[in-house]
PQR file of N, CA, C, O and H, with PARSE charges and radii, in Angstrom:
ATOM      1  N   UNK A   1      88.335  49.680 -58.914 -0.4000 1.5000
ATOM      2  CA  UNK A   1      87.088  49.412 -58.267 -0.0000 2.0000
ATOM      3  C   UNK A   1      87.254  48.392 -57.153  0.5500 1.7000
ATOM      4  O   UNK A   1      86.445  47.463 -57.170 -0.5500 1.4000
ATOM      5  N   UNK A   2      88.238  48.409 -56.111 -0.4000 1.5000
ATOM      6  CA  UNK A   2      87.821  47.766 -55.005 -0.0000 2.0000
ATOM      7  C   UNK A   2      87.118  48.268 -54.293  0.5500 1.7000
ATOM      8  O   UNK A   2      86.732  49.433 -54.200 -0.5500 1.4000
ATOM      9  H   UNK A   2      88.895  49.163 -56.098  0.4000 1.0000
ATOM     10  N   UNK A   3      86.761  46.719 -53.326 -0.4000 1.5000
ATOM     11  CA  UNK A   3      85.707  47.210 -52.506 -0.0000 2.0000
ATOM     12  C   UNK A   3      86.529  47.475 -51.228  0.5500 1.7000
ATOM     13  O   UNK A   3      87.588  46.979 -50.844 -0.5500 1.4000
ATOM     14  H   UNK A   3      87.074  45.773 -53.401  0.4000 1.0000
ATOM     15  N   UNK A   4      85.684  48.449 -50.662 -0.4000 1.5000
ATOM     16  CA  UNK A   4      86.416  49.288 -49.086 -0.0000 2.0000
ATOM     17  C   UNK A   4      85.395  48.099 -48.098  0.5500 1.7000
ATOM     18  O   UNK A   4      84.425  47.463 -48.508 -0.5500 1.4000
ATOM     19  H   UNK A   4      84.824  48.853 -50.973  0.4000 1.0000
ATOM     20  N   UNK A   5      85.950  48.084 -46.830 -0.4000 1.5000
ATOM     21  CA  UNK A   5      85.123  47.207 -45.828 -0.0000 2.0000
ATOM     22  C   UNK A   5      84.417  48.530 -45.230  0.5500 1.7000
ATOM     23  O   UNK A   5      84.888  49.664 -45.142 -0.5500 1.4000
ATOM     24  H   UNK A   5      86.739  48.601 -46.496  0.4000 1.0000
ATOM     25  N   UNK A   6      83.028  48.006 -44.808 -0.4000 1.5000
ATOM     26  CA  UNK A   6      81.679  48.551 -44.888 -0.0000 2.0000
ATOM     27  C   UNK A   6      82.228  49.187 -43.569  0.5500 1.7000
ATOM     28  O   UNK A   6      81.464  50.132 -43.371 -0.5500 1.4000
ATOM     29  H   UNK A   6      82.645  47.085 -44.880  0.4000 1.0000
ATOM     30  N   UNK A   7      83.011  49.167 -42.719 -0.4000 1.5000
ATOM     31  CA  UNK A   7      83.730  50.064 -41.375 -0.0000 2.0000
ATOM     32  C   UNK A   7      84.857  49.985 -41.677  0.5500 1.7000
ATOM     33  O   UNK A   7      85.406  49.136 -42.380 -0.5500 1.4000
ATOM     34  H   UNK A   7      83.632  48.400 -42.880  0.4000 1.0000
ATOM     35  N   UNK A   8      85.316  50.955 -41.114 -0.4000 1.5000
ATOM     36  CA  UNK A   8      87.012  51.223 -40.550 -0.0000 2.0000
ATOM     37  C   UNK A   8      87.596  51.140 -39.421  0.5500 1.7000
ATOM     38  O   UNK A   8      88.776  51.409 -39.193 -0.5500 1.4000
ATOM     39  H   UNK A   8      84.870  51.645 -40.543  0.4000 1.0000
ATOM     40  N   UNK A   9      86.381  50.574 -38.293 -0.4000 1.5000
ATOM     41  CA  UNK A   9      87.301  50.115 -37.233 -0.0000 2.0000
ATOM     42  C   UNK A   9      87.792  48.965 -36.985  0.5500 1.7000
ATOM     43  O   UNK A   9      87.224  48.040 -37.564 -0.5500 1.4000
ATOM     44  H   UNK A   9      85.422  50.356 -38.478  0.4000 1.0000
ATOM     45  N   UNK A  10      88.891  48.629 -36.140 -0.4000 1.5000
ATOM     46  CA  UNK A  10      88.979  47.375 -36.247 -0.0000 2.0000
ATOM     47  C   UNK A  10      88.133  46.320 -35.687  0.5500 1.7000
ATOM     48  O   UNK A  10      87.238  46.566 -34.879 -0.5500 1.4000
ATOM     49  H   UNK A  10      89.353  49.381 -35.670  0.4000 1.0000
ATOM     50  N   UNK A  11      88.456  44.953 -36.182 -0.4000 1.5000
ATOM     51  CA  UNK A  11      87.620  43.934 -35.987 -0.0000 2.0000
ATOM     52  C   UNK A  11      88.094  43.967 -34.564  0.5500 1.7000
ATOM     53  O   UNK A  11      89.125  44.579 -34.285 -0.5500 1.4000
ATOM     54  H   UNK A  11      89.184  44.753 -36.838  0.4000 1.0000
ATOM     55  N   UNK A  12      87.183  43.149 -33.374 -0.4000 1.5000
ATOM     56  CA  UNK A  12      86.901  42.680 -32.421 -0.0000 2.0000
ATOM     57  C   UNK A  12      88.007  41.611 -32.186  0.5500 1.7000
ATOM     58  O   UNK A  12      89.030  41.655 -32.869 -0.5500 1.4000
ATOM     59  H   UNK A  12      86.345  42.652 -33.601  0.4000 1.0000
ATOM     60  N   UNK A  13      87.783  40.403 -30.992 -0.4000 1.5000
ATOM     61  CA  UNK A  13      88.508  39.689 -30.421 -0.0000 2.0000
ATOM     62  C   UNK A  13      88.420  38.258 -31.373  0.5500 1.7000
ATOM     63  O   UNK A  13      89.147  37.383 -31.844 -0.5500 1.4000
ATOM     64  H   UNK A  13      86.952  40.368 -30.437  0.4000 1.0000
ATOM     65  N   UNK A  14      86.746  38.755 -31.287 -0.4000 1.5000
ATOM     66  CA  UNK A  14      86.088  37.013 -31.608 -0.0000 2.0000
ATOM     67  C   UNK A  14      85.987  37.693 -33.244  0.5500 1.7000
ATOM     68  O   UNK A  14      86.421  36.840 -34.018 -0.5500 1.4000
ATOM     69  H   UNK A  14      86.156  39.466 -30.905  0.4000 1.0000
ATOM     70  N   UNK A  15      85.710  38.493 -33.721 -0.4000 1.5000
ATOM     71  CA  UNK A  15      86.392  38.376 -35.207 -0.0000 2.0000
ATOM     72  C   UNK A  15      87.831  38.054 -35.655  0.5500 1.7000
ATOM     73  O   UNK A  15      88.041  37.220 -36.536 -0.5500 1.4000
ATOM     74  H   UNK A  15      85.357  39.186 -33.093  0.4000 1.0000
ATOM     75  N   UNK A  16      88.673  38.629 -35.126 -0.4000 1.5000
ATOM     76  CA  UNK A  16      90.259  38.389 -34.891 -0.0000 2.0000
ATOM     77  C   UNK A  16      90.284  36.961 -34.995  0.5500 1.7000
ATOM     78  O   UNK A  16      90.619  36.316 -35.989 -0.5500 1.4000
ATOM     79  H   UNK A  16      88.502  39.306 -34.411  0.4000 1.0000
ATOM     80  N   UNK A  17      89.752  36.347 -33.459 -0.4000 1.5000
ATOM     81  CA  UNK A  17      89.634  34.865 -33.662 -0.0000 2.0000
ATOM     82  C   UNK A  17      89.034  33.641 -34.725  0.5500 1.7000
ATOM     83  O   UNK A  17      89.422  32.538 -35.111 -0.5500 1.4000
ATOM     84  H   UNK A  17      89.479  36.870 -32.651  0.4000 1.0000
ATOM     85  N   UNK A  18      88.117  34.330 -34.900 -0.4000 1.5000
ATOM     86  CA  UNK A  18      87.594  33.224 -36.265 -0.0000 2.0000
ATOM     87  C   UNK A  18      88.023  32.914 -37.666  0.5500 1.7000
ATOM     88  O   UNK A  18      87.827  31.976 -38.440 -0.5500 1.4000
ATOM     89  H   UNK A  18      87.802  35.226 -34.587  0.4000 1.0000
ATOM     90  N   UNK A  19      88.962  34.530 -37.727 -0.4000 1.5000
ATOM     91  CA  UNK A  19      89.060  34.775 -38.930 -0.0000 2.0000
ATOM     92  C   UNK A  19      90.293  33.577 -38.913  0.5500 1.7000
ATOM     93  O   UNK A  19      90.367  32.498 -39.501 -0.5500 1.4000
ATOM     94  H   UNK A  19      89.121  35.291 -37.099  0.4000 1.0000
ATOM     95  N   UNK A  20      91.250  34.288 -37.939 -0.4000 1.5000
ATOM     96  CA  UNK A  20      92.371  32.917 -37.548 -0.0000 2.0000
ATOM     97  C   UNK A  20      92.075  31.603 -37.823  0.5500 1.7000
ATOM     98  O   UNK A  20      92.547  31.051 -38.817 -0.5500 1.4000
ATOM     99  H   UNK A  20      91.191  35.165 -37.461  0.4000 1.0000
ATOM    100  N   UNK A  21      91.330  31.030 -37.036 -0.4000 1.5000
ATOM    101  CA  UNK A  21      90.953  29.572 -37.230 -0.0000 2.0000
ATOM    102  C   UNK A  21      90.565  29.323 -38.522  0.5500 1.7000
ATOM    103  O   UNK A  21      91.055  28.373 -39.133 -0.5500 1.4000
ATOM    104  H   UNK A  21      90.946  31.478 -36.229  0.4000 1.0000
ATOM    105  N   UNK A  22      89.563  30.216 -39.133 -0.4000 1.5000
ATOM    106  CA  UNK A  22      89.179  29.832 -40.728 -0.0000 2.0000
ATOM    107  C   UNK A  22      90.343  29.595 -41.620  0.5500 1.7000
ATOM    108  O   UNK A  22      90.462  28.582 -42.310 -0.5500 1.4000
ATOM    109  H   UNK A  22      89.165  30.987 -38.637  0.4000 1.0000
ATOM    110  N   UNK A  23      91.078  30.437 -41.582 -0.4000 1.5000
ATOM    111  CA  UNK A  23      92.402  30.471 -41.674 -0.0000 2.0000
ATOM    112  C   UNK A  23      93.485  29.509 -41.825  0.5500 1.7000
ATOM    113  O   UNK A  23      94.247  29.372 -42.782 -0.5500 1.4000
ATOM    114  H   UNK A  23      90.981  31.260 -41.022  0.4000 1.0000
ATOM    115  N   UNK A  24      93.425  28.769 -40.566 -0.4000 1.5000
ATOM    116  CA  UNK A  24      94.452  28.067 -40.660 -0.0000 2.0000
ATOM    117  C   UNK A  24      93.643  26.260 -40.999  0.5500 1.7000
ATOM    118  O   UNK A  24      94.179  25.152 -41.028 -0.5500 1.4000
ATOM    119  H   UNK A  24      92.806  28.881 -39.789  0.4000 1.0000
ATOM    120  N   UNK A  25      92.320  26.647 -41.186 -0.4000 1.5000
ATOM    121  CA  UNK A  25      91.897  25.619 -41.811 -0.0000 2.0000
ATOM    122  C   UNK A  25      91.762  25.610 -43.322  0.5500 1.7000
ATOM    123  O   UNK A  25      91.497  24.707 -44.116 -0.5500 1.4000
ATOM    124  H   UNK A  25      91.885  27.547 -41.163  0.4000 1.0000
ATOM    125  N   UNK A  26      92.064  27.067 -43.486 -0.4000 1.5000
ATOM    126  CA  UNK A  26      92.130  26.976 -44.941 -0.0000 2.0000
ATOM    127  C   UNK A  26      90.830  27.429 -45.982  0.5500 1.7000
ATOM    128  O   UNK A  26      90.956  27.367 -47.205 -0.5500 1.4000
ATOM    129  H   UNK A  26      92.280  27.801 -42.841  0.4000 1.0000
ATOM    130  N   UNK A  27      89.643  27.865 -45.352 -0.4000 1.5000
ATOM    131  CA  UNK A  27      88.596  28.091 -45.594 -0.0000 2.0000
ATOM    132  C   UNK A  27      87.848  29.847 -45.242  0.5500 1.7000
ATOM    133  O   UNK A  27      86.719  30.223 -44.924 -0.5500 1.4000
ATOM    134  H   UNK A  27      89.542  27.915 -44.358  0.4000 1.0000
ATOM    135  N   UNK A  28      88.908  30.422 -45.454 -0.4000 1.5000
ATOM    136  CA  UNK A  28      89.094  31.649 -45.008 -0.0000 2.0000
ATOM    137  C   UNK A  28      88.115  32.148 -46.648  0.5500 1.7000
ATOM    138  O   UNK A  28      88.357  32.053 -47.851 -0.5500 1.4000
ATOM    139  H   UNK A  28      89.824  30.117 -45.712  0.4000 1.0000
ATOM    140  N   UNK A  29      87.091  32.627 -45.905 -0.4000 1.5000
ATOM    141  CA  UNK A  29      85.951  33.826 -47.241 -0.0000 2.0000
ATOM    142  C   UNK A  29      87.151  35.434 -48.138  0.5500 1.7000
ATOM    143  O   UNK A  29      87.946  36.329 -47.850 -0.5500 1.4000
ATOM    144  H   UNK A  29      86.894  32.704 -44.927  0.4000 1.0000
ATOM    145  N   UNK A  30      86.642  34.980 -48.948 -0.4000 1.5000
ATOM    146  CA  UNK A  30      87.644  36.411 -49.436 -0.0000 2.0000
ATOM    147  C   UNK A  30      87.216  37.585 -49.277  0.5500 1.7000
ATOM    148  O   UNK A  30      87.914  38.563 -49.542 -0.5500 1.4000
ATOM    149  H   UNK A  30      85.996  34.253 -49.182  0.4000 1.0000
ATOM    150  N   UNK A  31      85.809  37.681 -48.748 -0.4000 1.5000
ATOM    151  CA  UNK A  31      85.887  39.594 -48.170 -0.0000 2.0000
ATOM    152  C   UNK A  31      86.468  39.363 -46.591  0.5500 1.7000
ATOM    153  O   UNK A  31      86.674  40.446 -46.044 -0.5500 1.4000
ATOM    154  H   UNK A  31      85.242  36.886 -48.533  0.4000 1.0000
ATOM    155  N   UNK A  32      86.761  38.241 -45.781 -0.4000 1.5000
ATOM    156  CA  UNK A  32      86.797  38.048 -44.450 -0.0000 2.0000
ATOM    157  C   UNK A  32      88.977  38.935 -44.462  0.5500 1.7000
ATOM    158  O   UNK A  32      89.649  39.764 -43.849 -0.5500 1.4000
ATOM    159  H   UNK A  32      86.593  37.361 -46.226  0.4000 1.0000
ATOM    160  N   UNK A  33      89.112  37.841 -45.737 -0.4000 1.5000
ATOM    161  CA  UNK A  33      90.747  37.966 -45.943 -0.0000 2.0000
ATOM    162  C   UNK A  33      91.036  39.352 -46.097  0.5500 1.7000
ATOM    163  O   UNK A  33      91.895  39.937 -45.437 -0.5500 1.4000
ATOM    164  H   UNK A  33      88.566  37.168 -46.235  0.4000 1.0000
ATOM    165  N   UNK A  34      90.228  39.944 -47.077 -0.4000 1.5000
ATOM    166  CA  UNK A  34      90.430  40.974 -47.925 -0.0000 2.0000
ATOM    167  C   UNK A  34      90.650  42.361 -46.362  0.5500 1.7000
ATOM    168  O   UNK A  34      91.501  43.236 -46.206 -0.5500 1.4000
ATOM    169  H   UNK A  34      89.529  39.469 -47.613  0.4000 1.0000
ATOM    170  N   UNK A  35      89.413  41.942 -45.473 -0.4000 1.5000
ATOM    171  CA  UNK A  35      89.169  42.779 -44.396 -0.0000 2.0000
ATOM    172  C   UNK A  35      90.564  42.764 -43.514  0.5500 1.7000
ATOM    173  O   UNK A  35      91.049  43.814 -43.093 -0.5500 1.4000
ATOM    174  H   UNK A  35      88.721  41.231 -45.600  0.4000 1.0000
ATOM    175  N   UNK A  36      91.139  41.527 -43.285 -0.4000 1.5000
ATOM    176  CA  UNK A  36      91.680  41.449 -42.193 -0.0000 2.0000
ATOM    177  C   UNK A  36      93.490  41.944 -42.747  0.5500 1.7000
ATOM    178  O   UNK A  36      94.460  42.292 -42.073 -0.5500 1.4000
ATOM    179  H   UNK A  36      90.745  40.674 -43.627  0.4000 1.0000
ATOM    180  N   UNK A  37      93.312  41.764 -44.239 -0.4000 1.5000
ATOM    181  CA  UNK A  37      94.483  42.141 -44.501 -0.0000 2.0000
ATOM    182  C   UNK A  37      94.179  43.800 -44.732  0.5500 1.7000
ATOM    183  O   UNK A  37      95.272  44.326 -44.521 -0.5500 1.4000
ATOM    184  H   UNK A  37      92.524  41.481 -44.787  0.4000 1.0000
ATOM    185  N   UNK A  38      93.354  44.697 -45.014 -0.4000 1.5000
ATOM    186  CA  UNK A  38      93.753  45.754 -44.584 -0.0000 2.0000
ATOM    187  C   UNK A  38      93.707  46.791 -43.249  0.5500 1.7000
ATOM    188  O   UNK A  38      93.728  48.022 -43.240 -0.5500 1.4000
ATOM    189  H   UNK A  38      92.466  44.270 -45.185  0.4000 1.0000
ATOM    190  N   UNK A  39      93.624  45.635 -41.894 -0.4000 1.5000
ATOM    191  CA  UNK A  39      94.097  45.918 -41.161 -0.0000 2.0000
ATOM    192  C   UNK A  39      95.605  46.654 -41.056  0.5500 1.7000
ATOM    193  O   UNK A  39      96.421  46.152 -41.830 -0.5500 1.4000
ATOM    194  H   UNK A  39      93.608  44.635 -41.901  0.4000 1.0000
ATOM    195  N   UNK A  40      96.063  47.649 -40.314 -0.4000 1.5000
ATOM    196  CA  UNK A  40      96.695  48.617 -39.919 -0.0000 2.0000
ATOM    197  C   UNK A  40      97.868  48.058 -39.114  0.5500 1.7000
ATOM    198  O   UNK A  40      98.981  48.584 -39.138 -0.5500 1.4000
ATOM    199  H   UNK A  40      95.401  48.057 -39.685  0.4000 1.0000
ATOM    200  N   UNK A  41      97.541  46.865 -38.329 -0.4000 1.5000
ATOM    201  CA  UNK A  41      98.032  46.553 -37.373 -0.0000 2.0000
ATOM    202  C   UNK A  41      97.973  44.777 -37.256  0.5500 1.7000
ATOM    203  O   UNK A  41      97.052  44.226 -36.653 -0.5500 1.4000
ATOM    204  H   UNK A  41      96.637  46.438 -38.309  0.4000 1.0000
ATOM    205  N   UNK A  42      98.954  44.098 -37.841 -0.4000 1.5000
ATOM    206  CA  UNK A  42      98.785  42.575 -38.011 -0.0000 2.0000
ATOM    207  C   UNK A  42      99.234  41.578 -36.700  0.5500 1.7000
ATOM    208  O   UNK A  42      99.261  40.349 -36.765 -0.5500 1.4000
ATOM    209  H   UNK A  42      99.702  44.545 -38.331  0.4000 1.0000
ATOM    210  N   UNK A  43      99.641  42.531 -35.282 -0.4000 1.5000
ATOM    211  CA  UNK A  43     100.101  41.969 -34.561 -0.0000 2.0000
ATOM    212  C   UNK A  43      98.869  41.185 -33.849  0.5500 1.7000
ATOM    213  O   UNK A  43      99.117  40.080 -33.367 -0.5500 1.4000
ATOM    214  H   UNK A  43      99.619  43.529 -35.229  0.4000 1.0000
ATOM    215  N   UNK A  44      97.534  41.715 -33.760 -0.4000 1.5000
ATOM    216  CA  UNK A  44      96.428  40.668 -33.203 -0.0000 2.0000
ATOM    217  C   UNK A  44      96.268  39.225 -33.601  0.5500 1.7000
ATOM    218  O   UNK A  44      96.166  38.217 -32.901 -0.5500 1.4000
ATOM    219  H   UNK A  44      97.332  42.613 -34.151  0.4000 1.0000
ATOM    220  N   UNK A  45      96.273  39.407 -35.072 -0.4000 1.5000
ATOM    221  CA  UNK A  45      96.551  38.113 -35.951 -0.0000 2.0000
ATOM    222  C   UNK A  45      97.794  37.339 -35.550  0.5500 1.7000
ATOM    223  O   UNK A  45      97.785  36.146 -35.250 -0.5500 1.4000
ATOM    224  H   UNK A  45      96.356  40.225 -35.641  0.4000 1.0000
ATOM    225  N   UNK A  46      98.769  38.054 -35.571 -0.4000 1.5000
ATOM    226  CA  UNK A  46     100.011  37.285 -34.726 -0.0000 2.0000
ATOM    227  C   UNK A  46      99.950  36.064 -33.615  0.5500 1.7000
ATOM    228  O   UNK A  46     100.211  34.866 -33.505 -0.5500 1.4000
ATOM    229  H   UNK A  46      98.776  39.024 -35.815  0.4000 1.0000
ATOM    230  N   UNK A  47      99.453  37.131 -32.900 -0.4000 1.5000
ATOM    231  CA  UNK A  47      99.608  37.072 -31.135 -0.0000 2.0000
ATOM    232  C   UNK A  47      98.300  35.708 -31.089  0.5500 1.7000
ATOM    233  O   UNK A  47      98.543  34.843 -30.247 -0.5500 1.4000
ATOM    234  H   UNK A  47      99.241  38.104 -32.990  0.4000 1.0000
ATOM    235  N   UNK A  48      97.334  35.556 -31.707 -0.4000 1.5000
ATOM    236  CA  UNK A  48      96.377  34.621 -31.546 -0.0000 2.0000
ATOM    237  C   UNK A  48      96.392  33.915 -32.407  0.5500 1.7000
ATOM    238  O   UNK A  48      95.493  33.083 -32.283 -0.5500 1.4000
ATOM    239  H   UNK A  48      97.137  36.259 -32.391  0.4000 1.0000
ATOM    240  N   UNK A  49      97.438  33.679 -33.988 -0.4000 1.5000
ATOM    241  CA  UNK A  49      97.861  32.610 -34.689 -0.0000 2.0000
ATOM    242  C   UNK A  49      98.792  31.677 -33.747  0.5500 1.7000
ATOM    243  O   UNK A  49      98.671  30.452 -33.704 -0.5500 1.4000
ATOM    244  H   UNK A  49      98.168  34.354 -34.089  0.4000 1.0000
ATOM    245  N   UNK A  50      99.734  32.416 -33.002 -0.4000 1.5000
ATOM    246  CA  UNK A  50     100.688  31.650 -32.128 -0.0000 2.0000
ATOM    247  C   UNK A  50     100.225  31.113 -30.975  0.5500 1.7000
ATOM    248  O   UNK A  50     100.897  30.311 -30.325 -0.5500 1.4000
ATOM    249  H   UNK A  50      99.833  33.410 -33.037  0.4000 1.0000
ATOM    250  N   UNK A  51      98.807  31.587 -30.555 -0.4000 1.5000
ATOM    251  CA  UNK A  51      98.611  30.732 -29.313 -0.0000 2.0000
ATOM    252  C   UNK A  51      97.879  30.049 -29.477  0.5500 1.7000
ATOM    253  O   UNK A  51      97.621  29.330 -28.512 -0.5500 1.4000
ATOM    254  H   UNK A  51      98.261  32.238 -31.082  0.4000 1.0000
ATOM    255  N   UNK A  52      97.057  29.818 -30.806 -0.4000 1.5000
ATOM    256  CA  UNK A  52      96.470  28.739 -31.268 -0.0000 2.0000
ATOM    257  C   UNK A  52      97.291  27.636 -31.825  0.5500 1.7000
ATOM    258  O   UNK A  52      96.769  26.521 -31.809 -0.5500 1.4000
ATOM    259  H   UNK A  52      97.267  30.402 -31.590  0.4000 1.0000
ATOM    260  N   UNK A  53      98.989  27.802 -32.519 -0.4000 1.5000
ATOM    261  CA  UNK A  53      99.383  26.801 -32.736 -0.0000 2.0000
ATOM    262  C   UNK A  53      99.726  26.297 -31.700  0.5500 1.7000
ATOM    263  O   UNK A  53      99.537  25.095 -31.511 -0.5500 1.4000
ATOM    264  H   UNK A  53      99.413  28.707 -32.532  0.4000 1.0000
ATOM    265  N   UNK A  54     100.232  26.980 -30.904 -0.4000 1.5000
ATOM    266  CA  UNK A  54     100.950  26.611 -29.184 -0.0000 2.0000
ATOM    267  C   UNK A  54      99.918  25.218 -28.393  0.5500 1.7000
ATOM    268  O   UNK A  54     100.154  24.136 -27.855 -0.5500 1.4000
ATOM    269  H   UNK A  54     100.385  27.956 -31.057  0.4000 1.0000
ATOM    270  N   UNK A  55      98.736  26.030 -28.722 -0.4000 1.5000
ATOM    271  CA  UNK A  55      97.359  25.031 -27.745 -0.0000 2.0000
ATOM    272  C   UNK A  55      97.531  23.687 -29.143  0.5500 1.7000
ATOM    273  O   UNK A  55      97.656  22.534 -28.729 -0.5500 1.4000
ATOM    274  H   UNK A  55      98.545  26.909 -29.159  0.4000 1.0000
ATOM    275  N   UNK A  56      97.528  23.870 -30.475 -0.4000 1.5000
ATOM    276  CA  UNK A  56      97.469  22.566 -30.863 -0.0000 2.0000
ATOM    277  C   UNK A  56      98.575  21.514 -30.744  0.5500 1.7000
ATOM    278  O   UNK A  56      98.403  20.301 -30.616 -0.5500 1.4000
ATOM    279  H   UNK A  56      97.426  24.807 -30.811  0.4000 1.0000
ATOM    280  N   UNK A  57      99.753  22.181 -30.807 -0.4000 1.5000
ATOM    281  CA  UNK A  57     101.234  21.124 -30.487 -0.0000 2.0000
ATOM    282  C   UNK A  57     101.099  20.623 -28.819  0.5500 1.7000
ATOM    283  O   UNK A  57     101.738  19.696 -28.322 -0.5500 1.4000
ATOM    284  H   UNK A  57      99.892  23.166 -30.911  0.4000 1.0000
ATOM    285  N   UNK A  58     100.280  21.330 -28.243 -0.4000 1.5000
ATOM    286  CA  UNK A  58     100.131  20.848 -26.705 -0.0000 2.0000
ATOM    287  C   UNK A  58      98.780  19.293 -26.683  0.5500 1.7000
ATOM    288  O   UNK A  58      98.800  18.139 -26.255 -0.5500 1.4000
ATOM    289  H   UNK A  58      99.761  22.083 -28.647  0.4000 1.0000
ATOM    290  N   UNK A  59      97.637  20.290 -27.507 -0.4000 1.5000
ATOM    291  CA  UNK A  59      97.090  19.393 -27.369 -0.0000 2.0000
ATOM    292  C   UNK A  59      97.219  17.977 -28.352  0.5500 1.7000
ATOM    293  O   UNK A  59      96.341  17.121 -28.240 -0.5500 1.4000
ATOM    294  H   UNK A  59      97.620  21.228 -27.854  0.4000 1.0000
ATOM    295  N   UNK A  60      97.998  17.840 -29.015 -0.4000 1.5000
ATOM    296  CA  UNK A  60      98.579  16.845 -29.827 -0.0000 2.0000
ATOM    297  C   UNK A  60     100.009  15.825 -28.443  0.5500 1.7000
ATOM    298  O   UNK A  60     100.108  14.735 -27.880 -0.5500 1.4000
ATOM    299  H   UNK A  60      98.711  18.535 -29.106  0.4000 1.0000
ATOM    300  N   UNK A  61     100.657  16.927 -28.532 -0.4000 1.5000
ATOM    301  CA  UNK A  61     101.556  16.094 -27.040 -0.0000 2.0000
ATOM    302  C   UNK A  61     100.754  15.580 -26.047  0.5500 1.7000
ATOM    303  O   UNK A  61     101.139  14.513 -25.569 -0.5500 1.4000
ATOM    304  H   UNK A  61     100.577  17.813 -28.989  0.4000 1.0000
ATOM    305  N   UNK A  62      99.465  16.185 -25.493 -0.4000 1.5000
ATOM    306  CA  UNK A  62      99.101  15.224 -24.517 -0.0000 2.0000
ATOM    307  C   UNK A  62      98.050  14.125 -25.193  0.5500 1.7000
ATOM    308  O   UNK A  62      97.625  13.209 -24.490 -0.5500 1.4000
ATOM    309  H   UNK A  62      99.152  17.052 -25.881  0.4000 1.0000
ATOM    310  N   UNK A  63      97.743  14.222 -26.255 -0.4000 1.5000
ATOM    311  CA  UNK A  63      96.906  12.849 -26.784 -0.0000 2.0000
ATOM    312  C   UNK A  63      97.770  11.773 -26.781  0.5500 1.7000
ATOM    313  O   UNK A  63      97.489  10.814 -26.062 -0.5500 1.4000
ATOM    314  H   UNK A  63      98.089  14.967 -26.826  0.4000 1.0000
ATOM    315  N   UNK A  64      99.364  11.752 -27.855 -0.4000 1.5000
ATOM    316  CA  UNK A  64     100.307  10.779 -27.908 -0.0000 2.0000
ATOM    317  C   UNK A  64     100.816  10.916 -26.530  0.5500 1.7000
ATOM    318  O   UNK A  64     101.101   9.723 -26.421 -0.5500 1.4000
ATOM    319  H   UNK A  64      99.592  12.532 -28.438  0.4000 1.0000
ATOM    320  N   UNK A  65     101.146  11.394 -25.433 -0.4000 1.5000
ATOM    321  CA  UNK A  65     101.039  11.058 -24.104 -0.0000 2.0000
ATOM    322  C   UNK A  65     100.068  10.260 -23.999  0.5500 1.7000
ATOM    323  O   UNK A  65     100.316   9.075 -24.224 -0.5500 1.4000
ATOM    324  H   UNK A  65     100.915  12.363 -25.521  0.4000 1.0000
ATOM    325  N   UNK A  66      98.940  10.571 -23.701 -0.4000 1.5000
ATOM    326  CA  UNK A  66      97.868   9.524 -23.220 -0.0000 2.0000
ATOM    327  C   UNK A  66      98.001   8.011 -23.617  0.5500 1.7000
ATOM    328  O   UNK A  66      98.190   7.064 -22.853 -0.5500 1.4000
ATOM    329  H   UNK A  66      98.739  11.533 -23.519  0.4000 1.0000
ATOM    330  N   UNK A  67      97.821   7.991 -25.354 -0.4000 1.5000
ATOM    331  CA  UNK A  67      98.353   7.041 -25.607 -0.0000 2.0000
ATOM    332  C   UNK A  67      99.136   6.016 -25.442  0.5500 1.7000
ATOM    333  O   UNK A  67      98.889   4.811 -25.391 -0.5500 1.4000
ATOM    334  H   UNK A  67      97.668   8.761 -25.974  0.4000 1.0000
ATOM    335  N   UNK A  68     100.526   6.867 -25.331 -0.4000 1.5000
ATOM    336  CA  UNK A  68     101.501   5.817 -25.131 -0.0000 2.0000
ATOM    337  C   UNK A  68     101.534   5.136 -23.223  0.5500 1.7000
ATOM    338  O   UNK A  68     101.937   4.104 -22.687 -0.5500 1.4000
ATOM    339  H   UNK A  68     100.726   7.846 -25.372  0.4000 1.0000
ATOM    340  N   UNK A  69     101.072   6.015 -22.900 -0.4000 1.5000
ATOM    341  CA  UNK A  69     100.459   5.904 -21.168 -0.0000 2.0000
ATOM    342  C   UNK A  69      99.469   4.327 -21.342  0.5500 1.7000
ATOM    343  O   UNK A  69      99.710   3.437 -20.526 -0.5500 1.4000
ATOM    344  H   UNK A  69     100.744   6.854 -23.336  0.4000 1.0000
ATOM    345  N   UNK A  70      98.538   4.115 -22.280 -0.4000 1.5000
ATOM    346  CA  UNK A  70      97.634   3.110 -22.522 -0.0000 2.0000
ATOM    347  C   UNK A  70      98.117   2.110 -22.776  0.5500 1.7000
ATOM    348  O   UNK A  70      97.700   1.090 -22.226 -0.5500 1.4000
ATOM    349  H   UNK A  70      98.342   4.837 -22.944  0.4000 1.0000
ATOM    350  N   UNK A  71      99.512   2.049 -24.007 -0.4000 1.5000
ATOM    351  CA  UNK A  71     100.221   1.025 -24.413 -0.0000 2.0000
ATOM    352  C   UNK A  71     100.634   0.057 -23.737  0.5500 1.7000
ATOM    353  O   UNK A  71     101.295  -0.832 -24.273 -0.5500 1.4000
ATOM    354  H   UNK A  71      99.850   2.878 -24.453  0.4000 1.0000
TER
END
């Protein structure tokens, strides 16, 4: 008795995206998970897990930049 997701197409950009961020905060809903893992195709999730870590190690380098710029 699982449950099927209420469509079969795939999620969108800004679903893709949120689900990510929920995600990597750790607060990811379990029909959101359940959906995105039976996706077909995990490279969207990929491609926008990596450029969200990319933008946070950047935006972390230029804060301790700034910083040490202040010191």
């Amino acid at each position: 008795m699982t449950d099927k997701p209420a469509s079969s197409e795939s999620p969108g950009i800004l679903s893709i995206t949120l689900s990510v961020l929920a995600a990597m905060f750790g607060v990811q809903t379990e029909k959101n998970r359940v959906r995105d893992f039976n996706q077909k195709n995990p490279l969207p999730y990929i491609i926008i897990g990596a450029l969200f870590i990319i933008l946070f190690v950047l935006t972390i380098l230029s804060i301790v930049s700034l910083v040490l710029r202040l010191v």
